[in-house]
C-alpha positions, 0 to 999 in steps of 0.5 A: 713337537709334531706326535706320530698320528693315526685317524681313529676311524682307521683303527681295526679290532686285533680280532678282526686283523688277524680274520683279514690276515687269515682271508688274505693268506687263504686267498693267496695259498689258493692263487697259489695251488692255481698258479702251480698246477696252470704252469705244469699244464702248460708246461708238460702240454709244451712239451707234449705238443714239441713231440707230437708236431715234431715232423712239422718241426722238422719241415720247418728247419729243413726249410730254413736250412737250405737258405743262407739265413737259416743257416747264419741264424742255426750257427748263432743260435748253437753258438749262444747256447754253447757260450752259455752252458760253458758259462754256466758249468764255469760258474758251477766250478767256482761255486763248488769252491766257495766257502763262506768266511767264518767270524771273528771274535769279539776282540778281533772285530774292528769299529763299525758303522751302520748306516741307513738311508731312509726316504718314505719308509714310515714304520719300516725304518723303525724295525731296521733300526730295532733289528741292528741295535739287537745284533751281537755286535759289541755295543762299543764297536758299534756306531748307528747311523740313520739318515732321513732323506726328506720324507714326505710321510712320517718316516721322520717320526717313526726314526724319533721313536727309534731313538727314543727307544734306542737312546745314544746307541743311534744318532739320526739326522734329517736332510732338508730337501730329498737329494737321493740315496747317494746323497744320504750314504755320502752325509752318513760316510762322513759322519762315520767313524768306524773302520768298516762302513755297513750300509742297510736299506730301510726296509730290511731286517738283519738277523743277529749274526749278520753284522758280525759276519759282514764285518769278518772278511775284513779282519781276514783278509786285507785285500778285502775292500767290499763285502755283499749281504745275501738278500731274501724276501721278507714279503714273501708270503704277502703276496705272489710276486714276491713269493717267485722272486724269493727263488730267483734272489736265493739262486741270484745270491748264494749260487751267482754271487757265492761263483763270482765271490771265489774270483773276488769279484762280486759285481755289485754289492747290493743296497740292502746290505753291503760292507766296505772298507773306510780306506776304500770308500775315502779314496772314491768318494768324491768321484762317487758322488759327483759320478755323471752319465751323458752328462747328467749327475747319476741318481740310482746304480750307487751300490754298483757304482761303489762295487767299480770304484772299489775294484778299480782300486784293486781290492776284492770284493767278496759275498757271504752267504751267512750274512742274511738280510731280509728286505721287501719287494714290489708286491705289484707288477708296476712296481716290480718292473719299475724297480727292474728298470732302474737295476738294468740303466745301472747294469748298462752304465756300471758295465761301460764304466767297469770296462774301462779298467777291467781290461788293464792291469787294475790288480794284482793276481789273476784277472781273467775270472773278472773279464769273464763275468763282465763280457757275459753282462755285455752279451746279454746287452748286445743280444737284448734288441737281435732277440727280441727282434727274432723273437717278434719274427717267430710269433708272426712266422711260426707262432707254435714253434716259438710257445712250445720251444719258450716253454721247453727252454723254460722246463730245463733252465728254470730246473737248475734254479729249482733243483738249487733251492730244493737242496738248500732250502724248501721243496714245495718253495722251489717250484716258484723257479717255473711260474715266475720264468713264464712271468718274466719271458712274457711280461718283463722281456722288454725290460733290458732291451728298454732300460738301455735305450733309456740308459740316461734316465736317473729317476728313482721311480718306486720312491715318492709317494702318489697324492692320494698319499699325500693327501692321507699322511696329511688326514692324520690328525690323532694319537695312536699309542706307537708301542703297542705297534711296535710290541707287534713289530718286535715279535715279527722281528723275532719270528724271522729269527725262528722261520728262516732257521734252515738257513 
């Protein structure tokens, strides 16, 4: 039997990890102070600099509103904005009327399985599995699936060692070949044997109370037929990138998803941490899985693609905020666009799929919330190409007018975010809401107007490993005592519980 193996070479004294640790987070607490401080500069120049060219301003809108495309462009502009603050004042409204669904006791909780996918995660699937098994789910209700999709490192070893560890509290199984993500739900959905099936990505962590609290809603309420985790950044403090992503999952989750979950219908439960009810993923199944698009069979978009069927079906879909998972995200800004692609061909798909029932009589009860956040996806859709395309006229045109007003609409709407996770979370962390609006508007711009000209692409394209990477799961040739990792690892596990105890 193949042993999980490290080069000796590679080894590095505990002393002197923990001096590149504290060199690392040095560096990046500086970055940090220097990234704040820039943004508000450039922020307060912006607005600054609006005030102080406002009768060249004025020039310029006299000069486009006495021409019939001014005109045409100033309605549109005062249209959209007004469709969007109405919009937000009505999600607002539903997320001042969103309670959380308390748990169930023991007794009450039905069978349960969890199920995770695993493709190239190496010691991170161990951790998910070590932190579901420490969940305070009863052990007997409690089934753990974990599935190998044809990894190409050792993700394979580290899920034996979970196992040896864990015993017959997880049962794991390794596909031949790698077939997808869905590939691996579909293989763990029918070995299933819970009434409620809880899928958790292999490189999330699961605070203790988030299976029992995933699982409630379905005791509750019958007409539940999905449940969404509320995701945060378990990287957050590695590296820049996540650590501005952290503010926009928190506001994407417990303010989007907690508005849409009061009309039952969250759009998409997402991967790292999602719920349905058995009876519910039976009846799509098979349409699941053999989902195409333009003719080719759907590889990514499966948490949205499930969230539609289920819906379709009439069932509500739900969020709970009290149920945490942690996971990682891209710490580069390849790899961040990349996943950011794939999650917008989902959107572009899921939204045509979704809008041919959405419309018609697909449950009982009032529906018109539904259609409400369907039509605003598809009016970021169809804007996508007009803005960018304006957006290249007023760099060429009026290249000040454009950075000055970007950066204003950035002050004010980047503030609702902040101010949100000031009140629910960190002061000092909500700042992140305006260097990371900068980020997006320009960097990540073209990433809508792209991923719907490449709607028909399936490629996962954050997963297989490069060759260089290849090459050095193939250089480990030598024994490395696991356990003593995995001490570290358990110990990470348990600070999550500590560091994240305001939420």
């Amino acid at each position: 039997m193949k042993e999980l193996t490290f080069s000796k070479s590679s080894e590095t004294p505990i002393s002197a990890n923990k001096y590149f640790d504290r060199l690392k987070k040095n560096i990046i607490d500086s970055s940090s102070f220097f990234i704040l401080t820039g943004t508000f500069l450039l922020m307060f120049g912006a607005v600054s600099l609006f005030f102080f060219l406002q009768p060249y301003f004025e020039e310029i809108y006299l000069e486009r509103i006495n021409s019939f495309g001014g005109v045409a462009l100033m309605i549109t502009g005062i249209s959209l904005l007004f469709l969007k603050v109405s919009f937000l004042i009505y999600i607002l409204f539903l997320y001042l009327r969103y309670k959380v669904i308390k748990p169930v006791s023991d007794k009450e909780l039905p069978l349960c399985t969890v199920i995770v996918p695993a493709y190239n995660e190496g010691e991170l699937v161990y951790n998910t599995l070590i932190s579901l098994a420490e969940s305070d789910y009863p052990e007997e209700k409690l089934q753990l699936i974990s599935i190998d999709d044809g990894s190409q490192d050792d993700t394979w070893l580290w899920m034996k060692k979970a196992k040896e560890k864990l015993g017959d509290r997880v049962s794991i199984y390794q596909q031949p070949k790698n077939k997808g993500k869905r590939h691996a739900l579909y293989r763990g959905f029918n070995l299933a044997t819970g009434e409620v099936f809880i899928t958790v990505d292999s490189d999330s962590i699961v605070k203790k109370d988030t299976l029992r609290n995933m699982a409630s809603p379905f005791v509750i309420n019958k007409k539940c037929g999905a449940v969404a985790g509320n995701v945060r950044v378990l990287n957050r403090k590695k590296a820049l990138i996540p650590r501005m992503l952290n503010v926009s999952f928190a506001f994407s989750f417990e303010f989007i998803r907690s508005a849409q979950s009061r009309l039952g219908s969250v759009l998409c439960t997402p991967g790292a941490l999602s719920a349905y009810r058995k009876d519910a993923v039976f009846n799509c199944r098979e349409e699941w899985i053999n989902q195409t698009f333009m003719g080719q069979v759907s590889k990514i978009g499966e948490d949205r693609a499930m969230t539609n069927m289920i819906l379709k079906q009439g069932y509500k879909v739900f969020f709970q905020r009290n149920a945490y998972v942690y996971t990682n995200i891209p710490e580069r800004y390849k790899n961040l666009y990349k996943m950011f692609i794939r999650w917008e061909r989902s959107n572009v798909r899921e939204n045509i799929a979704m809008s041919k029932f959405a419309f018609g009589n697909f449950r009982n009860g009032a529906k018109n919330g539904t259609r409400i956040l369907l039509l605003n996806q598809w009016l970021k859709m169809i804007m996508a190409y007009p803005a960018i395309l304006l957006m290249f006229f007023f760099i060429c045109t009026y290249p000040i007018l454009f950075l000055s007003s970007t950066l204003v609409s950035i002050l004010v709407f980047s503030s609702m975010q902040a101010l949100f996770y000031a009140k629910k979370h960190s002061v000092t962390e909500s700042l992140w809401a305006y260097p990371y609006s900068i980020f997006y508007a320009f960097t990540l711009f073209w990433i809508t107007p792209y991923a719907i000209a490449t709607a028909g692409r399936s490629g996962w394209l954050t997963r297989d490993l490069s060759k260089k990477q290849l090459r050095e799961q193939q250089l480990i040739t030598t024994t490395v005592s696991v356990p003593s990792r995995s001490i570290n690892n358990r110990i990470g596990i348990c600070q999550i519980q500590s560091s994240y105890s305001e939420n």
